[in-house]
N, C-alpha and C positions, 0 to 999 in steps of 0.2 A: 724329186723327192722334196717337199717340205717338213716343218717341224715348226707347234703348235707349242705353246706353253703359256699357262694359264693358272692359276691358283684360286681355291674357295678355304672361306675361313672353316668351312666342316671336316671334320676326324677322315682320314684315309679311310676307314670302313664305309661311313656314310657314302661319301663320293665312290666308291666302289661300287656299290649298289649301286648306283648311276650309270658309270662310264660303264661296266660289265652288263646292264641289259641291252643287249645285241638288236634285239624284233623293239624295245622302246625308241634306237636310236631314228626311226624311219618315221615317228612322229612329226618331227618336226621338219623332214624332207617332202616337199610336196608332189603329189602323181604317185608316190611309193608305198607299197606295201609288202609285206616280209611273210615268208613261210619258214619253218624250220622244223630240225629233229625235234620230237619232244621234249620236256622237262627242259630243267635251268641248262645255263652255255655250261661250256664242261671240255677238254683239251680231245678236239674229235669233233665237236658238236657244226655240224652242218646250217648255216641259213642262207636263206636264199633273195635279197630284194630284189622286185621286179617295180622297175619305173616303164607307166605309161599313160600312153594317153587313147582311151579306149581299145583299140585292136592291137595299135601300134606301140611298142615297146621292146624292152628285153630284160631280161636275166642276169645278175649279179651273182654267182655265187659265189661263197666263202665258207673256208671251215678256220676253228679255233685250232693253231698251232702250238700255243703257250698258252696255258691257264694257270700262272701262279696269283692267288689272290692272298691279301686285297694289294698286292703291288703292279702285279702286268699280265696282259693279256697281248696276245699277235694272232692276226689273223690275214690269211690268206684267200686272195681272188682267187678261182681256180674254174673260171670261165671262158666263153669263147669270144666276145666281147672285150671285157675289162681285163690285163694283168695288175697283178700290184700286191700290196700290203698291207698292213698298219699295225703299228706296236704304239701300245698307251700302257706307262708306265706312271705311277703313283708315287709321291714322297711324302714322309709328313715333314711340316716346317718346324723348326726350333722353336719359335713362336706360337705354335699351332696350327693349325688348318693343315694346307696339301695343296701341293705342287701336279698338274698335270702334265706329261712331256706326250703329244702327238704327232710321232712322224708317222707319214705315209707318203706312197709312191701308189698313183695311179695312171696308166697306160691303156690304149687301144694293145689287144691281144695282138697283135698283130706288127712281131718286129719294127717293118722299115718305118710305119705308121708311126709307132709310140717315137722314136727318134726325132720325127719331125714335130711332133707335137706336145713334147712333153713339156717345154716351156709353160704354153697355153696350158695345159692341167694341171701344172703346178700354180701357179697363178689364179683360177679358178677353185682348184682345192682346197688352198691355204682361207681364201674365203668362205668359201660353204660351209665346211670342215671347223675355220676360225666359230663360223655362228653356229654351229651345232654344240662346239663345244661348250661355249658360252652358255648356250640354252640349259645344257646337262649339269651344269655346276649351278645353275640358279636355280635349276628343279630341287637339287641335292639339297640345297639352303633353305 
């Protein structure tokens, strides 16, 4: 598991609309593209990223566990690939603006697998994960 935290000088509502478009976040992931239930995320709401490279690839899916807005959302892997999670949670600062807290836990599906490797994806995650956040709080700006 790692944990992200990041702040933008925009209102908790603004940044919400941000960190809450789920099919936006794959923008800025390269090889990925998202399919999903219809209409806006919603506590149920189904999506699916698939990273590839022509033929070869796989399947992400997730659904929204928690939709309390504009403070938090969690969502859950629920594929045969990837275990994990991620909860993003929202503050606004005393000062203004808004605090992001991004923890997530990503894993190979696959017990004995993720034990040996979770090091490595947390390590990578905290990364990818670091820039995507970054990205989404400068779009919000």
């Amino acid at each position: 598991m790692f944990t992200l935290s990041q702040t933008s000088a925009e209102p908790v509502e603004a940044v919400w609309e941000k960190v809450s478009d789920l099919v936006g976040h794959a923008e800025g992931v390269p090889l990925q593209r998202v399919t999903s239930d219809p209409g806006p995320p919603r506590l149920g709401w189904r999506f699916t990223p698939r990273t590839a490279v022509g033929p070869l690839g796989f399947d992400d899916p997730m659904v929204v566990t928690v939709w309390e807005p504009p403070r938090r959302l969690r969502i859950e892997k629920v594929g045969r690939v990837l275990a994990g999670w991620a909860d993003i949670s929202l503050a606004a600062l005393p000062e203004g603006g808004t605090r992001v807290t991004w923890q997530e836990e990503v894993v190979p599906a696959n017990g004995a697998l993720a034990r040996r490797v979770r090091p490595v994806f947390d390590a990578a995650g905290k990364v990818v994960f670091g820039r995507a956040l970054a990205r989404i709080l400068r779009d919000a700006g």
